[in-house]
C-alpha positions as CSV (number, residue, x, y, z in Angstrom):
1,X,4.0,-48.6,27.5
2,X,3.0,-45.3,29.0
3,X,6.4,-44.3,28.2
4,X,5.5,-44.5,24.7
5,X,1.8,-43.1,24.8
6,X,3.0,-40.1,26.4
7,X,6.3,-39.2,23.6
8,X,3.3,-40.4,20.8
9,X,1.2,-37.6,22.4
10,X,3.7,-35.3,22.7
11,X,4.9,-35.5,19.1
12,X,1.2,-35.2,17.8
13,X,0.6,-32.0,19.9
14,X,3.8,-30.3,18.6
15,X,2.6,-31.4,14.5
16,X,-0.9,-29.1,15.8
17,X,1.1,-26.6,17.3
18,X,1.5,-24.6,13.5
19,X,-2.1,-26.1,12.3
20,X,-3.5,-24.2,15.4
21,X,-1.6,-21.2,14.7
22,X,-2.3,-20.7,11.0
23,X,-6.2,-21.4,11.8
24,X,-6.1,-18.4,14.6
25,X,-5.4,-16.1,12.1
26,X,-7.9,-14.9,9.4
27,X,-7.7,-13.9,6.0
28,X,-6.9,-10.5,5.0
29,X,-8.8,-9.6,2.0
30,X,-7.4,-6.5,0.0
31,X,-8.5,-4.6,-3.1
32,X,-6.1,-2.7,-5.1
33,X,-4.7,-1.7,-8.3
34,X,-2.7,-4.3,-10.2
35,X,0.2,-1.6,-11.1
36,X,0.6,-0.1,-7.5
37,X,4.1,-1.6,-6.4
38,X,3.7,0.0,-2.3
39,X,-0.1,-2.0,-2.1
40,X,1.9,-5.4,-3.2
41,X,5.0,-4.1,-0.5
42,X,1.9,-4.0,2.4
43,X,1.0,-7.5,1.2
44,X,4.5,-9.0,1.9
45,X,4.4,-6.9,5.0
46,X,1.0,-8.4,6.1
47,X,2.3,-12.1,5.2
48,X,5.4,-11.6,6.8
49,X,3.3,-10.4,10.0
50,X,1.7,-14.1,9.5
51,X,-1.1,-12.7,8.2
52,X,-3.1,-14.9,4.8
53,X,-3.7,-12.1,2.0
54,X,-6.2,-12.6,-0.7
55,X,-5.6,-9.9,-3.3
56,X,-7.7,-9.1,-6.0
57,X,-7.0,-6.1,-8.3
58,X,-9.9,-3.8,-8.5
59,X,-10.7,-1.0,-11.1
60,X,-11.9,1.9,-8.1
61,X,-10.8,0.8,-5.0
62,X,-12.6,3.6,-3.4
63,X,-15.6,1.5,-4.4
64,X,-15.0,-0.9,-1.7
65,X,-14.0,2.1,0.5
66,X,-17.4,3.4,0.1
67,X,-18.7,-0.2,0.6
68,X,-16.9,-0.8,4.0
69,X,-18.0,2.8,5.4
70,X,-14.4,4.3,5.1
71,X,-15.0,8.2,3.7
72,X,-12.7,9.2,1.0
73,X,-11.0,11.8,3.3
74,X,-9.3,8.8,4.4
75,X,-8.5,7.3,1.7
76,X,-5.1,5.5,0.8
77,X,-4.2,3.4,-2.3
78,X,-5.5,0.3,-1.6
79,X,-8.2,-1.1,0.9
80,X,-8.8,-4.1,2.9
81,X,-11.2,-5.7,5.2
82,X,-10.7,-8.3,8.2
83,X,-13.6,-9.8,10.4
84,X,-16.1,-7.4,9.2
85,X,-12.9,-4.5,9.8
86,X,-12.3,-1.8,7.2
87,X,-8.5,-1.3,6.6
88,X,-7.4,1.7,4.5
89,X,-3.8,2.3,3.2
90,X,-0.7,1.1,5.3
91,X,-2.3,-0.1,8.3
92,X,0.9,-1.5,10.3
93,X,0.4,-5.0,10.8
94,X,0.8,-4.4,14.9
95,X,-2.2,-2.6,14.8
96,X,-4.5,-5.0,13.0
97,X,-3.7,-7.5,15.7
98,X,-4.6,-5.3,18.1
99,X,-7.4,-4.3,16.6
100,X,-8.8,-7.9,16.3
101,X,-8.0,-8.6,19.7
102,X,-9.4,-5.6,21.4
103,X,-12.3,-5.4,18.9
104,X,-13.5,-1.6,19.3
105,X,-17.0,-0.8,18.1
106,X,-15.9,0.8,14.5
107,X,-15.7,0.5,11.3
108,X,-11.7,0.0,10.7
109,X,-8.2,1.8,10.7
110,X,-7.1,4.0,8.2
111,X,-4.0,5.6,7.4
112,X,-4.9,8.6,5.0
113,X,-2.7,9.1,2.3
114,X,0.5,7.3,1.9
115,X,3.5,8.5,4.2
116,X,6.6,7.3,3.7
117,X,8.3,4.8,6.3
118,X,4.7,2.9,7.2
119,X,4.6,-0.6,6.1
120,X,5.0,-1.1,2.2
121,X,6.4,2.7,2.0
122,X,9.5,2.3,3.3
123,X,12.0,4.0,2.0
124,X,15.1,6.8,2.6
125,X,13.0,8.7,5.2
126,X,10.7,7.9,7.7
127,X,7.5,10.8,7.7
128,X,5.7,10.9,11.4
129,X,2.0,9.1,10.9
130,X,-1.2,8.3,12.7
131,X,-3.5,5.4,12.2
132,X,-6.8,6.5,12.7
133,X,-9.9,4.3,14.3
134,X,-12.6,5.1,12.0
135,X,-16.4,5.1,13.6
136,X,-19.8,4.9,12.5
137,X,-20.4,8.4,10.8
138,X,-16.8,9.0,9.8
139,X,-15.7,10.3,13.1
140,X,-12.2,9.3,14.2
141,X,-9.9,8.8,17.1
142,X,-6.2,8.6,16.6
143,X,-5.4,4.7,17.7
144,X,-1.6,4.6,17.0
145,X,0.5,7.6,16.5
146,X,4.0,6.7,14.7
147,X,6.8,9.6,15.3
């Protein structure tokens, strides 16, 4: 009988094992244009990273750059936002979960621009990057640097 309670149990904890892993990680909202194929590439990255991505296409997306407290200097094609995080352009998916874990005072990550070989860029050649921690007033600190 115990025998039995115990492989019940057992079986019941490994049918919550991907219920408590899909709940531990939130949703990714992003806003970008509806023609930009690299913002729908950073998607798939994101999902295949196990991330949930609700897209919406946007007219501006600077708007919600502006919103989120991102200045335009930093400004990518698309932009998203995490548990009250700003992400701007090709934010690797490595660095999101470290930014969630760690949870610096600031107001996101941003990579400016859109060099080739970050996440939804890829492509024949591989262009050395930074991912920028973005603080209150704009000020930055580089968080990641990808050679």
């Amino acid at each position: 009988m115990l025998l039995r309670f115990l492989t019940q149990a057992g079986f019941a904890a490994l049918l919550a094992l991907p219920l408590a892993a899909s709940a531990a990680q939130p949703v990714i909202e992003v806003y970008k244009a509806a023609t930009c194929g690299c913002c729908k590439e950073w998607v798939k990255h994101l999902e295949a990273n196990g991330f949930k991505v609700k897209a919406q296409d946007v007219e501006n997306t600077s708007d919600y750059r502006e919103k989120f407290g991102i200045p335009n200097e930093y400004g990518s094609c698309h932009t998203g936002r995490v548990n009250g995080y700003a992400l701007e352009g090709h934010v690797p998916a490595s660095e999101i979960k470290r930014l969630l874990s760690e949870k610096p005072k600031a107001r996101g990550l941003a990579v400016p621009g859109m060099p080739m070989g970050s996440p939804g860029m890829e492509g024949p050649r591989k262009d050395a990057y930074d991912v920028l921690l973005v603080k209150d007033g704009g000020k930055t600190s580089v968080y990641k640097r990808y050679q």
